[in-house]
C-alpha positions as CSV (number, residue, x, y, z in Angstrom):
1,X,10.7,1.8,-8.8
2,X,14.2,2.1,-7.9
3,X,15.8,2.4,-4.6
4,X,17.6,5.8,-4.4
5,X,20.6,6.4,-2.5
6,X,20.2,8.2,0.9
7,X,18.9,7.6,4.6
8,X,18.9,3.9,5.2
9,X,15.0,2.4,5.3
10,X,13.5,1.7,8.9
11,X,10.5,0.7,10.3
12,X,10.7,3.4,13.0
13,X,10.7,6.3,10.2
14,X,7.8,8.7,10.4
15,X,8.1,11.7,7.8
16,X,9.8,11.3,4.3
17,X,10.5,13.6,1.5
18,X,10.7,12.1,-2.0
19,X,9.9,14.0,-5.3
20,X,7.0,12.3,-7.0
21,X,6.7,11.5,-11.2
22,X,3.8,13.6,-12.6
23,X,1.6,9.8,-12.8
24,X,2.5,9.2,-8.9
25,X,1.2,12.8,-7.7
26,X,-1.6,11.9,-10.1
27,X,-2.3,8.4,-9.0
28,X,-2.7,9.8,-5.6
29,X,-4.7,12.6,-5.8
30,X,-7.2,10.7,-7.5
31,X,-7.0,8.2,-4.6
32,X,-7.8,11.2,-2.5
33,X,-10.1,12.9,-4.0
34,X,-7.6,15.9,-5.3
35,X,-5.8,15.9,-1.5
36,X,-2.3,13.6,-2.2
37,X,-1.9,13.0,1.6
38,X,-5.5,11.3,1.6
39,X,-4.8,9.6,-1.3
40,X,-1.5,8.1,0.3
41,X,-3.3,7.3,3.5
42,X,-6.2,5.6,1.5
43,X,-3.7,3.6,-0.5
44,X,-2.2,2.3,2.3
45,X,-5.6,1.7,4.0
46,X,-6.7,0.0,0.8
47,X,-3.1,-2.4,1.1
48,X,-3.7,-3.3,4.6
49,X,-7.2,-4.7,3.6
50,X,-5.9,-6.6,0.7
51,X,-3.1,-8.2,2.9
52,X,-5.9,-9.3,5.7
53,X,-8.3,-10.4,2.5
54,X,-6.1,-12.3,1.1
55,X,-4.9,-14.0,4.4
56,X,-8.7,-14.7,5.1
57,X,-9.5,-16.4,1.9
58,X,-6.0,-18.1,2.1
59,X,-7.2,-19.6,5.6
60,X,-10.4,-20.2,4.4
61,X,-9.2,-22.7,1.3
62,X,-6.5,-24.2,4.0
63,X,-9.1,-25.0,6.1
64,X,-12.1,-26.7,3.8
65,X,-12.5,-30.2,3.5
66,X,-10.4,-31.2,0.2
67,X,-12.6,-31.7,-3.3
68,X,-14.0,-34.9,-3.9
């Protein structure tokens, strides 16, 4: 992915329009089931999870005893 030119990225956007490649639209509807908002929403639910996951098990190793 490529950044495009246009309005400058911030965390306080809430709507964006951006033409999708025939495997993004695709990608995402099968994340939601045939809806592509769902699918966007479940993708970035799924990210979320992974982030915390991996930030628990990261923890987890940083806080056992080392191997013997």
């Amino acid at each position: 992915m490529t950044n495009r030119p246009g309005r400058p990225a911030s965390i306080r956007t809430r709507n964006f329009l951006r033409k999708l490649s025939d495997s993004e639209a695709a990608i995402l509807a099968h994340a939601g089931q045939g809806d592509i908002s769902a699918g966007f929403r479940n993708l970035l639910d799924w990210y979320c999870q992974s982030v915390n996951d991996k930030k628990i098990a990261d923890q987890l190793v940083s806080n056992s005893p080392p191997a013997k």
